[in-house]
N, C-alpha and C positions, 0 to 999 in steps of 0.2 A: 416592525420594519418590513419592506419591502425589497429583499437581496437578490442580485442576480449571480446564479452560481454558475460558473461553467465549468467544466472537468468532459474530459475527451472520453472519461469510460463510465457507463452508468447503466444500470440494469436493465434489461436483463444477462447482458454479458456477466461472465463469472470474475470473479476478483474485485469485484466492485462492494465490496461490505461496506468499505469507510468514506462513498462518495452514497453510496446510498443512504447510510447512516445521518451523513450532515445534512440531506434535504428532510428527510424524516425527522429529525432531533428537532431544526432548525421550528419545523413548523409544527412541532406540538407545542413549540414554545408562546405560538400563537402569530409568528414572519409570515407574510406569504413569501414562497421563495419560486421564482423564475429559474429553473435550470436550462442551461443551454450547451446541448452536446451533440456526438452525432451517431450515426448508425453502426447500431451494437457487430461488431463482426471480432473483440477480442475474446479466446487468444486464436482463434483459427482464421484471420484475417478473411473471414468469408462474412459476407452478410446474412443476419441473423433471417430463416425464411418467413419468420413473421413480419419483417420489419422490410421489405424490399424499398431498395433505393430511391429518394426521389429526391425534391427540391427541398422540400419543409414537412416536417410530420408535427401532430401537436396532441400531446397525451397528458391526463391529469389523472395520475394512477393511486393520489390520495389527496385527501381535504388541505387546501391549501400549496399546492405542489403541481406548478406546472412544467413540463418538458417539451422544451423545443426545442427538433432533431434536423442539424443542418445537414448536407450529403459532405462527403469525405474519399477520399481514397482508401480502402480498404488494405490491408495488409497488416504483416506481423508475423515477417519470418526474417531471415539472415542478411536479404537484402539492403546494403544501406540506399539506394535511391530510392528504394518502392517504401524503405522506414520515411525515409525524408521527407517522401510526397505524401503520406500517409499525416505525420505532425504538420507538415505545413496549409495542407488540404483542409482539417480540421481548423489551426488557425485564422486563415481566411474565414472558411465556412461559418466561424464561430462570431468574427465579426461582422457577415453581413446577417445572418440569422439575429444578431440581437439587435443592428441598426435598423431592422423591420418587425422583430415581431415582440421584442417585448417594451414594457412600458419603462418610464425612467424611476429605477432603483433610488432606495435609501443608499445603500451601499453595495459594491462588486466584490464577490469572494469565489476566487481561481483557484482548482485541483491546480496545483503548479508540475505536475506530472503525465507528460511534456511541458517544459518549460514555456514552450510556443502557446500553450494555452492562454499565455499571460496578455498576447496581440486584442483579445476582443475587449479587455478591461480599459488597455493601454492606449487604445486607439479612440474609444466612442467619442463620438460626435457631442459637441455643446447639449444638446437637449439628454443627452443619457449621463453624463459626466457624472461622478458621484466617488466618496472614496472608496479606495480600493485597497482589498485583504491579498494576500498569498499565502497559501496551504503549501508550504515547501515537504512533498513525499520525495525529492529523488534531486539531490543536489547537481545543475550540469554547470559548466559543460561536464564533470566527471562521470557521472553516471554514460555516454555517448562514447566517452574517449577510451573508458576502463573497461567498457563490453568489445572493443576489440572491431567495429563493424568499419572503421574508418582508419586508413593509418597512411604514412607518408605525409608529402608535401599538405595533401588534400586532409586529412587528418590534423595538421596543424595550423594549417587557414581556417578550418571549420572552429575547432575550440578557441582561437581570436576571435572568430564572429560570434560563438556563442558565449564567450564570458561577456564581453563588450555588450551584446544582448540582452543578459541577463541584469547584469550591474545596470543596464537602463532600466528595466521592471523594476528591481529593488529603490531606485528612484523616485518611481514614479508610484511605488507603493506607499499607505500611511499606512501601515503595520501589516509584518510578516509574522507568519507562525511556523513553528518548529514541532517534528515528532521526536527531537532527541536532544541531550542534552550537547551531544558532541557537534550535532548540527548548528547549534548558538554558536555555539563558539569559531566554527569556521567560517560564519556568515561575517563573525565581527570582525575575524582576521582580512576578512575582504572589505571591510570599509564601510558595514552595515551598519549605522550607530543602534547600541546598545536596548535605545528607550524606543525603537521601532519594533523590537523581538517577543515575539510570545510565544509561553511552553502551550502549545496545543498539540499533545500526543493523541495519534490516533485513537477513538473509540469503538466498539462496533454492540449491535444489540445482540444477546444473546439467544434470544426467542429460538432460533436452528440450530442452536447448541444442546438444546435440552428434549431430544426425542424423546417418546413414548418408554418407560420402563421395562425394558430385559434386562435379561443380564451380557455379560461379555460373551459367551456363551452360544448364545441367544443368536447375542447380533450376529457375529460373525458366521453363524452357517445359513443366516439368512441372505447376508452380501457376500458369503464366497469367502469370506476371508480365511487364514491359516492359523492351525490352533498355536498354542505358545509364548512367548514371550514378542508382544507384537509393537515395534515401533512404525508410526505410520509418519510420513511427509504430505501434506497435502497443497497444491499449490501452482506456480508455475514453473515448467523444468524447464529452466533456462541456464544459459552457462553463469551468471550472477551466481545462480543458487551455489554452483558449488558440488554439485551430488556426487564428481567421479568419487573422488576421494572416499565419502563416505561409503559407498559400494565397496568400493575394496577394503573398508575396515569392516563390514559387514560379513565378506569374504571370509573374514578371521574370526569370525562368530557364529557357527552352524547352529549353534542354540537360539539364536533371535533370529526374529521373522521380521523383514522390513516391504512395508508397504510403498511405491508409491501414487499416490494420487491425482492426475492430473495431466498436463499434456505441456507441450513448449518444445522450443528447437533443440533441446538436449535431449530428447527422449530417443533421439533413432542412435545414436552414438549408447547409452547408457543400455539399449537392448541389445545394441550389439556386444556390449561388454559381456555383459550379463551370462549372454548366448553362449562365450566366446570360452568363456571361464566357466560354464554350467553350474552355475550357481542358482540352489534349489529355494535359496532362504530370501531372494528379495524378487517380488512379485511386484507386478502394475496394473492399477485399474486404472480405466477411464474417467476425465472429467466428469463432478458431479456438479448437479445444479443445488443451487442454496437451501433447498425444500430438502435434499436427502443427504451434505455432509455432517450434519449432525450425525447422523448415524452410523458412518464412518469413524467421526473422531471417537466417540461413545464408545464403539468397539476399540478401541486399540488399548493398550496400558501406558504407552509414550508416544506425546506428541516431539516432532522435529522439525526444528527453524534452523535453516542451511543458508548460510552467505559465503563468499568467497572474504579472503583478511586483504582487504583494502583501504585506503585511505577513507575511500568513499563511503562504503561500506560500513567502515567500524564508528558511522555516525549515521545510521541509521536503525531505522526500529518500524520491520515489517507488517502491517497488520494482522499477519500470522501468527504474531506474536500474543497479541489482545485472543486471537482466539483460540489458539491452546492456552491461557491462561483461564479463560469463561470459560472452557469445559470442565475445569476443573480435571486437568491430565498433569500427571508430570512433563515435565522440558526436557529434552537433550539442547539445549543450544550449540549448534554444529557452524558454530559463528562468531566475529571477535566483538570488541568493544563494547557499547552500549549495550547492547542485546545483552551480550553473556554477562555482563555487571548488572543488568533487572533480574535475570532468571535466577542466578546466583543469591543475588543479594536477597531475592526476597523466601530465598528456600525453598524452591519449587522445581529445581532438579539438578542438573550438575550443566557442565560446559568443556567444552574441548574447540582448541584453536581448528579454524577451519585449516584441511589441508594437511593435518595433523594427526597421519593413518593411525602411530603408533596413541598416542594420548585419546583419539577417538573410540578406538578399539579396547584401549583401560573403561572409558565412562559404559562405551555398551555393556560389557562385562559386569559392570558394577549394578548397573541396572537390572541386570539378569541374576546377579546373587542376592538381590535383594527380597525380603518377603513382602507379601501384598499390603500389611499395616503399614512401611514406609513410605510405597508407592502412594499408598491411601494422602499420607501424612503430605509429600509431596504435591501432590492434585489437591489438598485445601489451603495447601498456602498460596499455590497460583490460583485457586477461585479469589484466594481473601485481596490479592495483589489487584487483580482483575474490579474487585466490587470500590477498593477505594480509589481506583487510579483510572480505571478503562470504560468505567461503565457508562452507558448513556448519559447519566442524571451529571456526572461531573464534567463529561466530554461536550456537551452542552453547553454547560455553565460556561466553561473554559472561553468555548468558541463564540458566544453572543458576547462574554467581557471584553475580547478582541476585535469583532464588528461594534462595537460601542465605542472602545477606545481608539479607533478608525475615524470615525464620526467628529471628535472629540479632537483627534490631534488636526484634522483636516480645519476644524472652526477655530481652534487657536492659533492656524498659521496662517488661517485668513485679517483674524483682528492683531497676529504680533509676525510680521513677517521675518523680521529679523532675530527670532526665537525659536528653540525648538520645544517640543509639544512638554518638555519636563519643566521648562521655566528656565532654561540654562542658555546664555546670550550665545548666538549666532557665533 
């Protein structure tokens, strides 16, 4: 097939494992796939210096995989008009870059995270038309409303135009995909029929998970790290994550060393805590690039997936999750619902309600009394979780059954109009 994928974040920006992942997968499978995004500047809303701004850039960074970079407004801080102009900039951008430069697609497959992304599938012109996928990572309007950037009168006109928005993409889409199981089921409560929903949990490759052989040891006084019992975070510090809380249960635990990783608009408030409180035990490094947080995770003895307990929230399933499971680390899941019922379930570390100093501060403990065979015993159930559930070869599979079944229900409701794609009357 020939897929045009667009997603607003794509490498080399950092957090992009699972939009890189689907062009790569996509085309080992033998797709050519057309990516269409724009200029890398997440999370520091500045543009990448290799990548300086212009009209159209055009990169084929592997066999079969083209990228085409429309221009954007740059940001990704607290602002909401400079967020706004930022999703909407890329929207547009998104559609005139593919009504010129790519050719006409088998099928459209949308990172649905910004939702706005959904504009360049939704819109194409007669000669691009073809069916269209959505990769649902960030359900909105809630994910917009529940970050706090927008509120009042203006906050409740915008989630009207955004549900309304959205419920037209889900329209105009022949199959959605889901990373959660909690995600199906909110979709359906909004009117999404059933036989349009597909589990496509994110997948990501492990290849940067598995650096060169030291030990723990090793690692850490190579990257600075602190000896002990080290849980690390790695990721985006955003108020989403959730991290005050955990810091202060961290507080309660001089015995464990917590890492975090990363950068985002909670980090200048979390250093001032830290500052504030002289707290010896939770340290920060800077954002790593993909070539070097394997090495990171590899050094820690627990990995940490941090959400706030929200609606929204407790139906999602971060790709952070796929990769402290591929390192083969134990979990803290410091987060509700789906999350903490995989990590759980599959016996790869414990869980504590986000928000929830006292119960957070039990699981660190626990973690810290425990000896290195359990840990051990833990880190291979989240590899074995990771190898039947997340791994390339099945996240794959997943995701071509769903641009097939796209295809598919699009031709049946060409020859049975008054039908939907399962055989069940209008």
């Amino acid at each position: 097939m020939r897929i045009a994928f667009v997603t607003q974040w794509f490498p080399p920006e950092r957090g992009t494992l699972v939009s890189a992942a689907v062009a790569d997968g996509l085309a080992s499978r033998g797709h050519e796939v057309d990516v269409v995004t724009g200029f890398p500047n997440y999370p520091t809303g500045k543009i990448h210096p290799d990548y300086p701004l212009r009209p159209y850039r055009r990169d084929e960074p592997a066999e079969r995989v083209t990228v085409h970079r429309g221009p954007l407004y740059p940001s990704h801080n607290a602002n909401p008009v400079q967020r706004i102009a930022n999703y909407t900039s890329f929207a547009v951008s998104s559609a005139w870059t593919s009504r010129r430069r790519i050719r006409r697609p088998d099928v459209w497959l949308t990172y649905s995270s910004p939702a706005t992304a959904a504009v360049a599938a939704a819109t194409a012109p007669r000669r691009l038309r073809a069916p269209s996928c959505l990769i649902i990572q960030d359900l909105w309007p809630d994910s917009v409303t529940e970050s706090g950037f927008v509120g009042g009168r203006l906050g409740r006109g915008m989630e009207n135009a955004l549900t309304r928005f959205c419920e037209w993409t889900y329209r105009r889409s022949d199959a959605i995909g889901v990373i959660s199981p909690g995600m199906r089921h909110i979709l359906i409560d909004r009117g999404v029929p059933p036989w349009k929903i597909h589990d496509t949990p994110n997948w990501i490759d492990d290849a940067h998970l598995r650096p060169e052989q030291t030990t723990d040891r090793e690692q850490r006084d190579i990257l600075g790290l602190p000896a002990g019992r080290l849980f690390m975070f790695a990721g985006n510090l955003g108020e989403l994550q959730g991290l005050e809380p955990l810091v202060e249960a961290f507080a309660q635990c001089p015995a464990a060393q917590l890492v975090l990783v990363g950068d985002g608009v909670a980090k200048p408030d979390l250093q001032r805590i830290c500052a504030e409180q002289r707290l010896p035990n939770v340290h920060f490094a800077p954002p790593q690039d993909i070539s070097q947080i394997g090495r990171y995770i590899a050094a820690s003895d627990v990995q940490i997936v941090s959400l706030k307990d929200t609606p929204l929230l407790r139906a999602t399933m971060p790709s952070k999750v796929q990769a402290s499971l591929a390192a083969g680390r134990p979990v803290l899941a410091h987060a509700p619902g789906d999350v903490a019922d995989l990590v759980v379930g599959a016996g790869a570390g414990l869980a504590a309600s986000s928000g929830d100093v006292e119960r957070t501060t039990a699981a660190i403990r626990q973690f810290c009394a425990v000896d290195a065979d359990q840990l051990r015993q833990w880190g291979q159930a989240a590899r074995r979780c990771y190898d039947e559930r997340f791994s390339p070869a099945a996240g794959v599979r997943r995701l071509e059954d769903m641009l097939v079944a796209a295809i598919d229900s699009r031709r049946a409701h060409v020859r049975r109009p008054d039908r939907d794609p399962t055989g069940a009357a209008a």
